[in-house]
N, C-alpha and C positions, 0 to 999 in steps of 0.2 A: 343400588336401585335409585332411579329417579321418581321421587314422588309426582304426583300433580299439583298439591298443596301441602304445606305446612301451617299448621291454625297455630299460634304462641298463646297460651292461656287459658288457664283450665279450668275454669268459671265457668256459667249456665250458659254465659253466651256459645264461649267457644267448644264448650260440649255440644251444643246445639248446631251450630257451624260445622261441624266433626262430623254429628250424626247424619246432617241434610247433603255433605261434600259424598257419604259413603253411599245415600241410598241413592244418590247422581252418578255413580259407579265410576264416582275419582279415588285413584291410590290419594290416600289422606293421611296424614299420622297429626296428634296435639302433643306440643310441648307445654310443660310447666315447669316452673322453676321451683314450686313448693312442694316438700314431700308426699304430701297429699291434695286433694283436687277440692274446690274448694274451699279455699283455704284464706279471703281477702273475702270484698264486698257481696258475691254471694253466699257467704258462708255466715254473713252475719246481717242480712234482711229481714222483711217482715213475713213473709207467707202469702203475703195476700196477692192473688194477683185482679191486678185491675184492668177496667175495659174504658182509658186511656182518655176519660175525661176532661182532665187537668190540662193533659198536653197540647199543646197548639195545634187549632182548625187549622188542618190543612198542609199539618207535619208529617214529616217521614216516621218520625213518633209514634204520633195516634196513629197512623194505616196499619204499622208493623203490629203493633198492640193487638187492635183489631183484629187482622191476621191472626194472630198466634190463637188470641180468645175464640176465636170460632173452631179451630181444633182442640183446643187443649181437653174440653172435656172427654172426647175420643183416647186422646196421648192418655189421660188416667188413667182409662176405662182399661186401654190395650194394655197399659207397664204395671197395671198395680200399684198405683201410684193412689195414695190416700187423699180424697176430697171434703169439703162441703159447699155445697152450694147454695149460697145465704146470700148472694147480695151482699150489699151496704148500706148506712145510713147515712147522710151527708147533715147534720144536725148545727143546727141555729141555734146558742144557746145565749144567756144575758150577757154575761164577759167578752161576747165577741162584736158587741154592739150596745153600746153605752147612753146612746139616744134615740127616743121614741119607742121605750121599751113596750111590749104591750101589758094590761093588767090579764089578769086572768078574766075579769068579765067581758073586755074586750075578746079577749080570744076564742070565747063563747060564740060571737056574732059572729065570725069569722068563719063558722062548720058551715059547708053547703050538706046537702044531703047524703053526699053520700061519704060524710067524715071528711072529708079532704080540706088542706087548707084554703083560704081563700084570702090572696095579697090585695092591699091597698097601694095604689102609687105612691111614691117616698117611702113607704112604711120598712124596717129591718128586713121583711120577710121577702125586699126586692132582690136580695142577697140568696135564697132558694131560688128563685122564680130563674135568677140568670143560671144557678147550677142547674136545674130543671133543663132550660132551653138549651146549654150545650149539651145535656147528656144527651137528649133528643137528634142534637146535630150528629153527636159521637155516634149513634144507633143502638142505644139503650131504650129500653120501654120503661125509664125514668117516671115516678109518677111525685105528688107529693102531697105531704100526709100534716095533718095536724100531732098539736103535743099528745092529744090524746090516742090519734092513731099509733105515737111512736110509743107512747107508754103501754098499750095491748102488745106489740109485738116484743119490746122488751122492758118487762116489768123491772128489770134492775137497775134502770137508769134513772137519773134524778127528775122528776116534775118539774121541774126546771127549764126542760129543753123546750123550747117555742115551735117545735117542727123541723121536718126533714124531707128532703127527697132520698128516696127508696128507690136505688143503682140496681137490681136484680141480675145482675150479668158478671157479678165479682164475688169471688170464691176463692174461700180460705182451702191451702195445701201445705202437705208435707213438705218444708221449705230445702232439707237436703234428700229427701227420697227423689224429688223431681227429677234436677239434676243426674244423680247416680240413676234414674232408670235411661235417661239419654247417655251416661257413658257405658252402664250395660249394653245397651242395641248398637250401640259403636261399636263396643269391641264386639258385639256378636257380629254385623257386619263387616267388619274389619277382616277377619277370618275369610270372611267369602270371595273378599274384593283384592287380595295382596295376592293372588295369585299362586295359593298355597303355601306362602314362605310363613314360616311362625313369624310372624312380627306382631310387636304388641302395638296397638293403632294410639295407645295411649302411654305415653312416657313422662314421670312426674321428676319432680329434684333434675331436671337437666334445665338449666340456662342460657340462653340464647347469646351470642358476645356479638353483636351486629358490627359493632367497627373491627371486627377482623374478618367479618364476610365480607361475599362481591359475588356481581352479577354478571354473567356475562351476555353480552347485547345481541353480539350473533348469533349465539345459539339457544337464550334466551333461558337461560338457567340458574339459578342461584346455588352457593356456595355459601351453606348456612352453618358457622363455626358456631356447637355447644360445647356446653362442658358439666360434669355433675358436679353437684354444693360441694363436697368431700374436698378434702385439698389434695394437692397432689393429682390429681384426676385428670387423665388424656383428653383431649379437646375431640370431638365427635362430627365431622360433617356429615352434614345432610344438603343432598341434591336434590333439590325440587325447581318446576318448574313456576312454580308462585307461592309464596308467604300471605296471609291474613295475619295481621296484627288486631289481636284480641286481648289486650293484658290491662284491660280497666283502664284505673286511674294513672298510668305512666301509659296510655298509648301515643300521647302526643311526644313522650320521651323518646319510644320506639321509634315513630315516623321521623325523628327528628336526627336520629341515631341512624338510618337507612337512607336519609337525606344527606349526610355528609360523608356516607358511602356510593352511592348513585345519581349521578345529577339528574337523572329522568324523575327521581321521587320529589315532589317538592316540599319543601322544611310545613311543618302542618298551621295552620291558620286557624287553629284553636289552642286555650291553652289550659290548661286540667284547673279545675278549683274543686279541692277536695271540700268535701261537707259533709263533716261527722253526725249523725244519728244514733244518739242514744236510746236505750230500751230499759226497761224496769217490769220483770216479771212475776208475778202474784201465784201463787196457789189461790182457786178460786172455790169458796165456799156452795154447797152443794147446790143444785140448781141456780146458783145465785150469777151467771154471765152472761153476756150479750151471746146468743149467737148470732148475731151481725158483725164486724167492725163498725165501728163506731169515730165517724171521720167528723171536723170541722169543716166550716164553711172551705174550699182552697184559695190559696191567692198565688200571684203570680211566678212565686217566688216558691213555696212551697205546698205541700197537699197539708201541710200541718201533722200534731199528735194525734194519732189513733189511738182508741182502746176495742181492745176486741180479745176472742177468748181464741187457742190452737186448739187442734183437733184433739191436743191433751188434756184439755180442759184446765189451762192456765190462764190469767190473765196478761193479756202485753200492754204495755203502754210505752207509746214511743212510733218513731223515731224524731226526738231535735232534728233542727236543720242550722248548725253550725259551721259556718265558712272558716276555713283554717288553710297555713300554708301547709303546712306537714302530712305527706301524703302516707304515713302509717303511725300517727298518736291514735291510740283506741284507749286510751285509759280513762277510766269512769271520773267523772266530776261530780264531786258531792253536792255542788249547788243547781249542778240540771236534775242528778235525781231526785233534790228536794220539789224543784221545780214539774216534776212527771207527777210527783206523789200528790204534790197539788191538785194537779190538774185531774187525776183518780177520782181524787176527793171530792172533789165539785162534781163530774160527769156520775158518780154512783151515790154521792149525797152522805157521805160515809166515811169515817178517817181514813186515811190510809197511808203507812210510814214509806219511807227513804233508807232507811240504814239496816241492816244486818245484827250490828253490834246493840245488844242489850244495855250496855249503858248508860247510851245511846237517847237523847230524849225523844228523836221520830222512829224509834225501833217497832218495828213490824215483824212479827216471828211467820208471818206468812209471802214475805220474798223466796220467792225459788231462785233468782241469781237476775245480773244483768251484763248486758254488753253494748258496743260501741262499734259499731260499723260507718265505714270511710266510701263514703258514693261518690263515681265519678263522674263528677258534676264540670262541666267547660265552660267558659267564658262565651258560647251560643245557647241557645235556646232550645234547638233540638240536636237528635241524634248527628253526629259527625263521619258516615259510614262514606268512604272516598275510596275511587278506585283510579292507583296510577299508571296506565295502563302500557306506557313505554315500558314499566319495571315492573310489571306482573305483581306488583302490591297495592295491598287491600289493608284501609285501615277500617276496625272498625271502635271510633270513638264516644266521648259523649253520652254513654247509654245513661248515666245520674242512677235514677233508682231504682224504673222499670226493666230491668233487665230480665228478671224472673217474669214479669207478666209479658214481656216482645220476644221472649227466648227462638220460640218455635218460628213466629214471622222473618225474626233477626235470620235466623238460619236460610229459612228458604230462601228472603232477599239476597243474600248475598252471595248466596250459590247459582239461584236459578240467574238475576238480572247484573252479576258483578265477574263472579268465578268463570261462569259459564263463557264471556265474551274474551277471556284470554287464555282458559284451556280448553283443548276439546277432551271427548274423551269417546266411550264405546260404547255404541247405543246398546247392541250386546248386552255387553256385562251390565249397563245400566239399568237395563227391564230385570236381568234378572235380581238381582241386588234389592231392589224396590220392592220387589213383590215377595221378599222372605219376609214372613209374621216374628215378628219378636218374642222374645220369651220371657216373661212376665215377674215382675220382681218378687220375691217369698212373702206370705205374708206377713205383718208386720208381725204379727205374735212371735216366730220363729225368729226373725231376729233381733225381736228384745232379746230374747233368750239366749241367743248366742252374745249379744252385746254382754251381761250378766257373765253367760260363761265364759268371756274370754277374759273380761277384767283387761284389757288396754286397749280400748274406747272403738274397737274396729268390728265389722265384719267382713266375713266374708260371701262373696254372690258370685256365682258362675268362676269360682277360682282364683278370684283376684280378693285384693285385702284393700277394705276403704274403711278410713278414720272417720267416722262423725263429727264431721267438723261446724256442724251449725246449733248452735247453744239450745235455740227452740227444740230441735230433735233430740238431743242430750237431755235435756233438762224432763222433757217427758218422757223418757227411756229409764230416766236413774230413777223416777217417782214411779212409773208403769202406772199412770192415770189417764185416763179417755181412752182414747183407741190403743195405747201399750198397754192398757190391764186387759183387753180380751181379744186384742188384736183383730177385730171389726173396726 
């Protein structure tokens, strides 16, 4: 069989790339090299998806984001995919601004009528007023709030905070249900679109060996040599008429590996700078969490620590924004999680430890666990999605740490304005394909229960076996608190 595409990567993106290639009614299949899907930077995110603020007026970024956020609440609604819709708080606090603090009776004079804050020129609070006016540009109905308005909505935060603008368009989600409901409706379309043949649209543990592939020009086909992890293991070609290179933080390794196989691909002009993101998660005491995320002012460099609670009702705190060469150190540093615990502590007014270990002098017996997630973060500013169009490859790079909040935009971009101009395909099979409703993930109750009863970290949906690879979802699966204790 000749495919139309080959997506490499098995992340939100390229499940999302997968799902939008299938209902465009292109023969698709995804590779992965890990034995489960999920398995790198979106398996160890935050949840939150955002409506793309931060990123640069006028990015392929912010549009895709945008994109994605005006469906995505639809995408829950149809996959059974668990939400909340809370907004965020983008919070000013003293630490982040060391002059011209206000006193508290200042901040009195400051309420106009209707609660809301009211900035002085020079004064800290110009620092809201400019996140105010981009989220406005972004197309948020951004408003913004005095300390008081922020302490009514969440009472668990420290008096402390000087005001916020209140994002309304950012919604916390099931960080690996998301995902796994777009590789569900892949492989249910997959089924539809291969032409009857059993093929599985999703293939995991196979490796991609790009310097023993080749293209050929004339007839405009690739010759894509995998192989599975397993030693010993026969080398598997695949023919396809175009490759998407989806594989995070080495996609500029990929392009650059496909470059020194095809001179039409050119070597990539980006170059990966990994930034590790560490998390530190709480059991959160009864009633006592944000249901907002709970954001810093952003800067150019980073959105900063968030504290916010999951749909399990834990607390997160996290992610760092550490530049490192090492594109897979995830190991926990004991001086960032002192540095998370810190910052807890100040943001809810209240101690809060770093260590696990009881003998431990910042020991906290209510850590539920932490992790360290690797974002592919590039030496550009924005997204790096490039199409070679002599060599029918598509990189798409760059995505840093919105990839769960642009999943769905990522997808169509690259299908409808990238895929689409170097295959064709069957308007046919295309309608039809589009128009099958998907079938809706279990509810989560049933498979805690099956997680529980299987005891090796996996379930199973529509016959296929997926590992819980993202710690948020574990970690409230093994406790069965918030939406796993009654599966609402």
């Amino acid at each position: 069989m000749i495919y139309d595409t080959v997506i490499i990567g098995g992340g939100v993106v390229g499940l999302s790339i997968l799902r939008s290639s299938l209902q465009a009614g292109y023969n698709a299949i995804l590779l992965e090299r890990n034995p489960h899907l999920c398995n790198e930077a979106s398996g160890r995110n935050s949840g939150v998806i955002c409506t793309g603020v931060d990123a640069p007026s006028g990015s392929l970024e912010r549009a895709l984001i945008r994109d994605s956020i005006s469906r995505v609440r639809e995408f829950c609604a149809e996959h059974n995919v668990p939400m909340r819709e809370c907004g965020s708080l983008v919070c000013l606090w003293p630490w982040d601004e060391h002059d011209n603090i206000i006193t508290d009776d200042e901040d009195e004079k400051k309420i106009d009528d209707d609660n809301t804050l009211v900035t002085k020129p020079g004064s800290p609070d110009d620092k809201l007023e400019r996140v105010l006016q981009e989220s406005l540009i972004a197309g948020d109905n951004a408003t913004l709030l005095s300390s008081k308005s922020v302490l009514n909505l969440e009472p668990s935060l420290s008096s402390h905070c000087r005001g916020a603008v209140h994002i309304p368009g950012e919604i916390v989600v099931d960080p690996w249900l998301f995902p796994l409901a777009l590789a569900t409706h892949a492989r249910e379309l997959g089924k539809q679109s291969i032409h009857g043949q059993n093929i599985d649209v999703i293939q995991t543990g196979r490796e991609v060996v790009m310097d023993s592939s080749s293209f050929n020009t004339e007839e405009g086909i690739w010759n894509l040599v995998t192989r599975r992890c397993e030693k010993d293991s026969e080398d598997v070609v695949f023919q396809t008429k175009s490759i998407i290179n989806s594989v995070g933080v080495n996609s500029d390794l990929m392009q650059k590996s496909a470059s020194s196989v095809v001179r039409n691909i050119n070597p990539p002009t980006f170059a990966a700078r990994p930034r590790r993101g560490q998390y530190i998660v709480y059991s959160a005491p009864q009633n006592e969490f944000p249901t907002r995320p709970i954001q810093p002012v952003p800067t150019d460099r980073t959105k900063g620590i968030f504290v916010y609670s999951t749909l399990y009702n834990q607390i997160v705190v996290g992610p760092t924004a550490k530049d490192q060469s090492s594109r897979t150190d995830d190991e926990i540093e004991r001086s960032v999680a002192k540095e998370l615990a810190a910052h807890a502590t100040r943001v809810f007014d209240r101690t809060m430890g770093s260590s696990i270990i009881q003998s431990d002098t910042d020991f906290d017996p209510t850590i539920v666990g932490e992790y360290v997630g690797i974002r592919p973060g590039t030496s550009k500013r924005d997204y790096q999605i490039q199409l070679h169009c002599h060599a029918n490859f598509i990189t798409v790079g760059g995505i840093r740490s919105t990839g769960l909040s642009a999943s769905l935009g990522i997808g169509r971009h690259v299908v409808q304005s990238l895929l689409c101009s170097i295959v064709s395909r069957s308007e046919k099979e295309s309608t039809s394909v589009q128009q099958a409703s998907p079938t809706p993930l279990p509810d989560v109750e049933s498979l805690v229960e099956q997680y529980h009863s299987r005891g090796d970290g996996t379930v199973n949906v529509a016959g296929h076996d997926y590992r819980v690879t993202h710690p948020l979802t574990r970690m409230g699966w093994d406790a069965r608190t918030g939406i796993a204790s009654s599966g609402k």
